[in-house]
N, C-alpha and C positions, 0 to 999 in steps of 0.2 A: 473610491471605497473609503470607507467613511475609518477613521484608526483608531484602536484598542487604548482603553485607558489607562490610567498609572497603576492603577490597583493589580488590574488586570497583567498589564505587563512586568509587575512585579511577583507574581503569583507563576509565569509562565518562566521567567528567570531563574528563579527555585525550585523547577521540576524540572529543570533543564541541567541544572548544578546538582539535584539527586542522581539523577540519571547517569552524567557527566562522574562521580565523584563514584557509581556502582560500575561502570564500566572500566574502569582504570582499577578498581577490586579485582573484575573480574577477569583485565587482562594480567594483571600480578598475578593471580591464581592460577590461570592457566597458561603456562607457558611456553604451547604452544601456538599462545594466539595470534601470532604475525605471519605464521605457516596458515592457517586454519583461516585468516581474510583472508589471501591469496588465493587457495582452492577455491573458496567460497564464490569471489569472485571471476576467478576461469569458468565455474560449473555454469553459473549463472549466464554471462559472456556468452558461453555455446549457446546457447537457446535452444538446447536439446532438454526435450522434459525428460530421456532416456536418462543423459547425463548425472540432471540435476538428481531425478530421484538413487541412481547410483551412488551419488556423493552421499546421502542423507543415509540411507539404506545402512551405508560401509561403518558409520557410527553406532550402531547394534542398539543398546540398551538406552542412550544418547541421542538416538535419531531425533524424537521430536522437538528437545533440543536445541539441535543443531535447525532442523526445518525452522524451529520461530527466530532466532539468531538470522536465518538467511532472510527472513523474511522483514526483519528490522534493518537488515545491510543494504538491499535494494531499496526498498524506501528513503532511506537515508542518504547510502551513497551509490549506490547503481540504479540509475533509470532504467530498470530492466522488468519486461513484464512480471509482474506478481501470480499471474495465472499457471507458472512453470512449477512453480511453488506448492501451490493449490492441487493441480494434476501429477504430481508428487507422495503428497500427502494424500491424497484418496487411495491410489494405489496402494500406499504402505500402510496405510492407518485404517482402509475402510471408508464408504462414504460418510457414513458419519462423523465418525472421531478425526479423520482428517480433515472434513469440512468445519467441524467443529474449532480445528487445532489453525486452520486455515482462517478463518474468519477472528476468532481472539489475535491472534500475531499481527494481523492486517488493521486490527482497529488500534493495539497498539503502535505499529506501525504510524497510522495516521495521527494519532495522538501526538508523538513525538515531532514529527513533521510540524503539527498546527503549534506545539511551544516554539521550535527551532524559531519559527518567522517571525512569531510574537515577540522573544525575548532577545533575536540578532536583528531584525529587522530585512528591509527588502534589498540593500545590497547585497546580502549574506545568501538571499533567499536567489538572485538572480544568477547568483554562482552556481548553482547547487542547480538550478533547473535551466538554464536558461532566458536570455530575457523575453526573446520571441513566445515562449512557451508560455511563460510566467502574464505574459501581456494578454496573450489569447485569453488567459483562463480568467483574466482580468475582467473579459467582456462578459463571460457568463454571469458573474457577478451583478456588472451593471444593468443586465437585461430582468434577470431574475430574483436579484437580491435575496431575502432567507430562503429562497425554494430552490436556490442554487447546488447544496448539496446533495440535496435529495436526486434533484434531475440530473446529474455528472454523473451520482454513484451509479444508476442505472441502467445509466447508457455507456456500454462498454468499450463502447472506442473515445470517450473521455481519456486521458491520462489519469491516472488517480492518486500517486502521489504528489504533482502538481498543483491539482485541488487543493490536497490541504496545506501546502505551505501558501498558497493563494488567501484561502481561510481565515490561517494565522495572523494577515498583514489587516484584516479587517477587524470592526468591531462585534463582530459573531462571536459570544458567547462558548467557554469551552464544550462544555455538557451538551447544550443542542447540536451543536457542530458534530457531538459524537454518537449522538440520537439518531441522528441525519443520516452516516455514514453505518452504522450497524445496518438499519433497516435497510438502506439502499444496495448496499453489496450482499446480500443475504440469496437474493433471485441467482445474481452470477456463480456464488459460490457453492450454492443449494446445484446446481445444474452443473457448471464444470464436475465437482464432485462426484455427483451421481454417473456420469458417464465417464469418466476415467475408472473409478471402480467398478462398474460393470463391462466397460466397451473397452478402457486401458487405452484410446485413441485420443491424439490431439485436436485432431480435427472434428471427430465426433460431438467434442464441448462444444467448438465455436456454431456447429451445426444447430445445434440442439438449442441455445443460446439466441442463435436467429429465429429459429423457430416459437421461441417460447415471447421474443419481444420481436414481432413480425412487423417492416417495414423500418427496423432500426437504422438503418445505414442511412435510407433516404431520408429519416426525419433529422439525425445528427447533423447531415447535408443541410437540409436548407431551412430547416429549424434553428439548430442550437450550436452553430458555428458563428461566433465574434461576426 
């Protein structure tokens, strides 16, 4: 993968240190916030969407909130699906406004991820994901190069914050990177959504999800696997 230039990596350092400099605000301010990881972190852990949206729910006025907060936690620091999140938020918010509220958290989500790699680089990045993981999503890259994001976002058994610390280590542009990934998570989120708000079933997403991208599993197979 071809590496990020100085401009660039200096640009990604500075939204890392905003970011960096508002959260340390925001853990001052709230202080309950060493209690508030911790939960956050169990809810997620269960991998009960029951859980998660219980946790979110119990914050009243707060909830959504708290949902984009979780939503930047697991990106960050829990490899935990994001879909728990999503099926969450549709329940409590509506398909709409939770797919809406689902989709914004998630790209900034991915945002954050694509500075983290730019501006620490891939040791930092191989902590944080794995190197086996980080290596695989490596190959996406080289197979596909710009149409790489677009095709991960899509295919739902991609990892997806992965992706974008992967991203980050290359020379892919912030903006497209983020073009890439709106448009391409839009189908999953548009359809978890939809059927957790009307059906309130987990399984009913992933159904509906296979159906709507028919023969995904076998093209991930022997398609778009390193």
């Amino acid at each position: 993968m071809t590496q990020p230039d100085r401009r660039h990596l200096r640009r990604a350092r500075l939204a890392l240190a905003v970011v960096a400099v508002a959260g340390l605000a925001a853990w001052w301010w709230f202080p309950g916030g060493r209690a508030f990881l911790q939960q956050s972190l169990t809810a997620l852990a269960s991998l009960d969407p029951q859980q998660v949206r219980g946790f979110i729910a119990a914050w009243g006025p707060q909830a959504a909130l708290v949902s984009f907060a979780l939503m930047i936690l697991q990106a960050i620091v829990a490899p935990l699906p994001a879909f728990l999140i999503t099926l969450a938020n549709a329940a409590l918010f509506g398909a709409f406004w939770g797919g809406a509220l689902s989709w914004f958290s998630a790209m900034v989500g991915a945002g954050l991820c694509f500075c983290i790699a730019r501006a620490l680089g891939r040791e930092v990045v191989e902590k944080l994901t794995g190197r086996a993981v980080l290596r695989s999503v490596d190959g996406y890259f080289t197979r596909f190069g710009s149409q790489t994001i677009l095709v991960c976002r899509l295919l739902p058994f991609v990892p997806f914050d992965p992706v974008s610390y992967a991203a980050g280590l290359t020379s892919l542009r912030f903006w497209p990177f983020m073009l890439a990934t709106g448009v391409g998570q839009l189908p999953a989120t548009i359809v978890y959504s939809w059927e957790s708000a009307h059906r309130g079933h987990l399984l009913a997403g992933h159904r509906a999800f296979a159906a709507f991208c028919p023969g995904g599993g076998h093209l991930y197979r022997q398609k778009y696997l390193p």
